[in-house]
C-alpha positions in Angstrom: -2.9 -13.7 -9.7 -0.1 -12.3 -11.7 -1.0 -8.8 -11.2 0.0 -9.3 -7.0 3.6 -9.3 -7.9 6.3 -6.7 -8.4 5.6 -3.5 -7.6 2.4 -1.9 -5.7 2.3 1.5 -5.8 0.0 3.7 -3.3 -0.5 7.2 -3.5 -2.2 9.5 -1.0 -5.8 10.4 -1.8 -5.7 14.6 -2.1 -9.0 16.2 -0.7 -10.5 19.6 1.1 -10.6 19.4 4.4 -14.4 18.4 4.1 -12.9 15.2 2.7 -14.1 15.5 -0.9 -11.7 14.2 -3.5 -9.9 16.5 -5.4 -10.2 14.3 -8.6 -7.7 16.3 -11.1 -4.6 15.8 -8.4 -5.6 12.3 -8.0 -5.6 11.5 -11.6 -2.6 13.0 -11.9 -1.1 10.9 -9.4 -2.2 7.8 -11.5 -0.8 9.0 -14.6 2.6 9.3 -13.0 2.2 5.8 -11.7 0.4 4.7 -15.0 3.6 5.9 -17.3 5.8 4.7 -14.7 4.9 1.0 -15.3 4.5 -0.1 -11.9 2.7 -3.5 -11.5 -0.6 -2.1 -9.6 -2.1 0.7 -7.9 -2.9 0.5 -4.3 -5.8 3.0 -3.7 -7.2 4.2 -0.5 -4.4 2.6 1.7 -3.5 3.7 5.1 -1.5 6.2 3.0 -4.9 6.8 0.9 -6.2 8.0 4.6 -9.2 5.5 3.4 -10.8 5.3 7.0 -11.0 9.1 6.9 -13.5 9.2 3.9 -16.8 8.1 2.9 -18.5 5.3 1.3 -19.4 7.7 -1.2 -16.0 9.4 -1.6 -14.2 6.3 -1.2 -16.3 5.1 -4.5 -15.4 8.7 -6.3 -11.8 8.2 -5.6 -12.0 4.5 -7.0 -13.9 5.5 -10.0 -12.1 8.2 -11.2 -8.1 6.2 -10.5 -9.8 3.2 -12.5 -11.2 5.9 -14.9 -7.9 7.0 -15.3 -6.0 3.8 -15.5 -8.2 2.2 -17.9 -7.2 -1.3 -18.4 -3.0 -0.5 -18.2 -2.8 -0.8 -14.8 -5.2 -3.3 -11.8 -5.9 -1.1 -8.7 -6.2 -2.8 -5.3 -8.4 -0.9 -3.2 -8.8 -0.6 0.2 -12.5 -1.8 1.7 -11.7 -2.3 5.2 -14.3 -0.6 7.7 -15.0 -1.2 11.6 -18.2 -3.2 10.5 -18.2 -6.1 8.6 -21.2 -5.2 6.7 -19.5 -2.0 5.6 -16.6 -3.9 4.2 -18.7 -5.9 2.8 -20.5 -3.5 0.7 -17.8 -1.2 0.1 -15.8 -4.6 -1.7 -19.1 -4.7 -3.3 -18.8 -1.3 -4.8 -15.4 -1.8 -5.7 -16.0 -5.2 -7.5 -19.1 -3.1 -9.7 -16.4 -0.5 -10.4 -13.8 -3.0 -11.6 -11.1 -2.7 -9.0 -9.1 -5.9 -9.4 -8.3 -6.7 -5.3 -9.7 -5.8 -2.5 -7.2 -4.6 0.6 -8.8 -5.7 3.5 -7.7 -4.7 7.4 -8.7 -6.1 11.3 -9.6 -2.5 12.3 -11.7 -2.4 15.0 -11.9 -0.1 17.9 -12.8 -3.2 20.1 -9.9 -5.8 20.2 -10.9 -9.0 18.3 -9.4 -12.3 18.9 -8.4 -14.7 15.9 -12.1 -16.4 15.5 -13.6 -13.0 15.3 -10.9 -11.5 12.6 -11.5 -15.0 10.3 -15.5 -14.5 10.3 -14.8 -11.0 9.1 -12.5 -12.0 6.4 -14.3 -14.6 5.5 -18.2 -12.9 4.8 -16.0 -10.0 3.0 -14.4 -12.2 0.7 -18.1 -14.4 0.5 -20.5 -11.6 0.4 -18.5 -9.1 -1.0 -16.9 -11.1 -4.2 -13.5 -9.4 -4.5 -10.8 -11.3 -4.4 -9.1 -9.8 -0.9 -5.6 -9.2 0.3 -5.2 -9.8 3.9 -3.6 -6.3 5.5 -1.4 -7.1 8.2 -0.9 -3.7 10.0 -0.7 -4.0 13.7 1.1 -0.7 14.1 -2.4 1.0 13.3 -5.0 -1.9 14.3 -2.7 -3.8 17.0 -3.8 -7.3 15.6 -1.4 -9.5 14.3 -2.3 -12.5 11.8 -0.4 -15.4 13.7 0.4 -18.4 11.1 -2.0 -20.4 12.8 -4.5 -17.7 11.3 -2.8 -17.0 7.6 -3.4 -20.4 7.6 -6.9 -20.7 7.9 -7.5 -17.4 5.9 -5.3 -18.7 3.3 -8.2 -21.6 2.6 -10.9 -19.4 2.3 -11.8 -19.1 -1.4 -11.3 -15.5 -2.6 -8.6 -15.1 -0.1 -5.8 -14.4 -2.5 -2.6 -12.4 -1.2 -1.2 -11.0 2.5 0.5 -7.3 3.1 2.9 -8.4 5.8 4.6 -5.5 7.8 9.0 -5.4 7.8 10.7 -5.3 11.0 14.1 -6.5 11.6 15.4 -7.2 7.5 17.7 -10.0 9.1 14.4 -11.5 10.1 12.5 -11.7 6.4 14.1 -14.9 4.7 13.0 -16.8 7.7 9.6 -14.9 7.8 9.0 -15.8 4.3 10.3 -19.1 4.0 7.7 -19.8 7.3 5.1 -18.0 5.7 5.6 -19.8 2.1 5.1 -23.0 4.1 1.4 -22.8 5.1 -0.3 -20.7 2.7 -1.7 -22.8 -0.8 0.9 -22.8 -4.0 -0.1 -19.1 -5.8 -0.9 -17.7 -2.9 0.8 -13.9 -3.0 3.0 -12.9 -0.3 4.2 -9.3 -0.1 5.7 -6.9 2.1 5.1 -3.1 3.2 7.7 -0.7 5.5 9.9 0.6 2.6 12.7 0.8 4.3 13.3 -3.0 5.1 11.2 -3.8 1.5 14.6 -4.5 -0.9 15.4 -7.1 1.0 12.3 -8.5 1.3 12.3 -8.6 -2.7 15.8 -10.3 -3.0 14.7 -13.3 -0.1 12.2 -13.8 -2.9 8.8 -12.2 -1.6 5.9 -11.5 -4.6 5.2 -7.8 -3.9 6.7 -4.6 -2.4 3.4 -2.1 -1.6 5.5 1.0 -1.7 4.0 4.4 0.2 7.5 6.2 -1.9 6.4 3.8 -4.7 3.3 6.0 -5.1 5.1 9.0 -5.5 8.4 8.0 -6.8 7.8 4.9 -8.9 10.5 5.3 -11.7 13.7 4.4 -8.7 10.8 2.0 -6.9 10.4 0.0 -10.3 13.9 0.0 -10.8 14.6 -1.9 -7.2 11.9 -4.4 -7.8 13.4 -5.3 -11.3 16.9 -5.4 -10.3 15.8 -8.0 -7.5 13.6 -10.3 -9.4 16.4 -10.6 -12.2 18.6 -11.7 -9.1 21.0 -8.2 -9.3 20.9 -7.8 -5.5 23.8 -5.4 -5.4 22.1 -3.0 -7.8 18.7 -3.3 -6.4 20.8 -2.7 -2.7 22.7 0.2 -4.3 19.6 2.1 -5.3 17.9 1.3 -1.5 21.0 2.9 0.0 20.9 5.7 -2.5 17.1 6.2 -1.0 18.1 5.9 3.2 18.0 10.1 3.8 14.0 9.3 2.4 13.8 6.1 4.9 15.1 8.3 7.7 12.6 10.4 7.1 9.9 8.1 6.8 10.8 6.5 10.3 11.1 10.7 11.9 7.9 11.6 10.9 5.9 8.3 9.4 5.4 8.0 5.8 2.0 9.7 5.4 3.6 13.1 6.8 6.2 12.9 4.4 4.8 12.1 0.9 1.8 14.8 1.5 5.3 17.0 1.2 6.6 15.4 -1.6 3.8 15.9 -3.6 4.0 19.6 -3.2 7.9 19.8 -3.8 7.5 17.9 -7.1 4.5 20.5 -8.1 2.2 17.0 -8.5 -0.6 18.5 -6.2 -0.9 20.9 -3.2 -3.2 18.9 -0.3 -3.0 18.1 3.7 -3.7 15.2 5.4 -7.0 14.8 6.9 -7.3 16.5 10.7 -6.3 16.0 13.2 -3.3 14.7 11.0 -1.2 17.8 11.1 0.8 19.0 8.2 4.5 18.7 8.9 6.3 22.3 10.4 8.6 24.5 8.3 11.7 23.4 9.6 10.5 19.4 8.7 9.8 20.4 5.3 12.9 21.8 5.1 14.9 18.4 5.8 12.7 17.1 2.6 14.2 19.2 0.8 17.2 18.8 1.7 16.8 15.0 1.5 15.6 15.5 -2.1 19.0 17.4 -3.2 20.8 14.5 -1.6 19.0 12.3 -3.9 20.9 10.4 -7.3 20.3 12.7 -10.0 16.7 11.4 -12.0 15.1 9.8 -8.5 13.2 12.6 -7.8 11.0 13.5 -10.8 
């Protein structure tokens, strides 16, 4: 599916503290992705707080982003849930609204075991009639999709893409070149933890889904480009350019940090959902000053 390449952009989902959407900030957040050109829009991602919202907000959010979109830009949603029948009827929602993909992670409060995670996966992408890209996020669920698994996953029909977490970046070639090795030709294979996510790009991997992609897409874009037209030392210049961000990113996590953003760049005023805590004084004072230190133009 060509719209599983390049960049995947995922903004955070603004709400009130009662969890209800706060549509006008979220459409301006796709507008700014929209006129940016990225490749998709990953909504209700971890940094879409999707497990913190309701079926019924979750569909809100979805409607207005697609609403918003129009037919410019696919939007890969997030359906994962605890229960497989909520999965399964929240891809079913998102498939009647027209989301393109469906993001699908093994969170569970119980730990489940390989069989378990590939019966889940496989009634969502069945029942629920989305195609599905496979989350692999053990940092938050603490599963891991083995190759033995991808593999079997990877056969399902409707089983279209993985989100594979970054670790050591010396580690990626080999990661991808294993990966490319067992999965069906077409299959997408992409990569999340920005910091390590250029380098994923140049060793040849299909997508970067970018948390700073969804609120800086314009310098995002620009890596991705630079590394599929084989300019590695430009697409590595701009990543360096970006490492007070990354630093950042690893202090505080990601999510912390682009609820911050938003408000510096005047793109909407929100908090993550409790008991997420908004970031002190003194943190949002080293965004700033990460901002300044930014190339002139990255930060708009």
């Amino acid at each position: 599916m060509a719209f599983l390449s390049g960049l995947s952009a995922f903004p955070i989902t603004p709400s009130d503290p009662d969890g209800r959407i706060d549509t006008k900030a979220l459409r301006k957040l796709v507008t700014r992705l929209c006129a940016a050109k990225v490749d998709s829009i990953g909504l209700l991602g971890s940094t879409g707080t999707y497990l913190y919202l309701t079926r019924e907000e979750r569909r809100r959010a979805l409607a207005e982003a697609l609403d918003e979109a129009g037919a410019q830009t696919p939007v890969v949603v997030g359906v994962g849930a605890l229960r497989t029948d909520e999965a399964v009827r929240l891809a079913q929602d998102a498939k009647a609204l027209g989301a393109a993909a469906g993001l699908l992670a093994a969170v569970s409060y119980t730990p489940l075991t390989d069989d378990e995670v590939f019966e889940h996966f496989s009634v969502v992408a069945r029942e629920g009639g989305l195609p599905v890209v496979i989350y692999d996020n053990p940092g938050t669920t603490h599963f891991h999709f083995t190759p033995a698994l991808l593999s079997r996953l990877a056969k399902v029909p409707g089983i279209v893409a993985i989100k594979n977490p970054t670790d050591k970046s010396d580690a990626i070639e080999s990661h991808l070149a294993g990966q490319r090795s067992i999965v069906p030709e077409g299959f997408s294979i992409g990569y999340s933890g920005d910091w390590n996510a250029t380098e994923a790009m140049i060793a040849g991997a299909d997508t970067w889904y970018s948390v700073l992609g969804g609120i800086l897409p314009e310098v995002c874009i620009k890596i991705v480009r630079s590394s599929q037209t084989g300019d590695a030392a430009e697409a590595r210049r701009l990543d360096a350019a970006l490492t007070p961000i990354w630093d950042l990113f690893k202090q505080f996590s990601s999510l912390r940090v682009v609820y911050v953003l938003a408000e510096l760049l005047e793109i909407c005023r929100a908090e993550p959902p409790r008991p997420v805590l908004p970031l002190s004084a003194v943190a949002k004072r080293q965004i700033v000053e990460a901002l300044e230190r930014l190339p002139a133009g990255t930060a708009r």
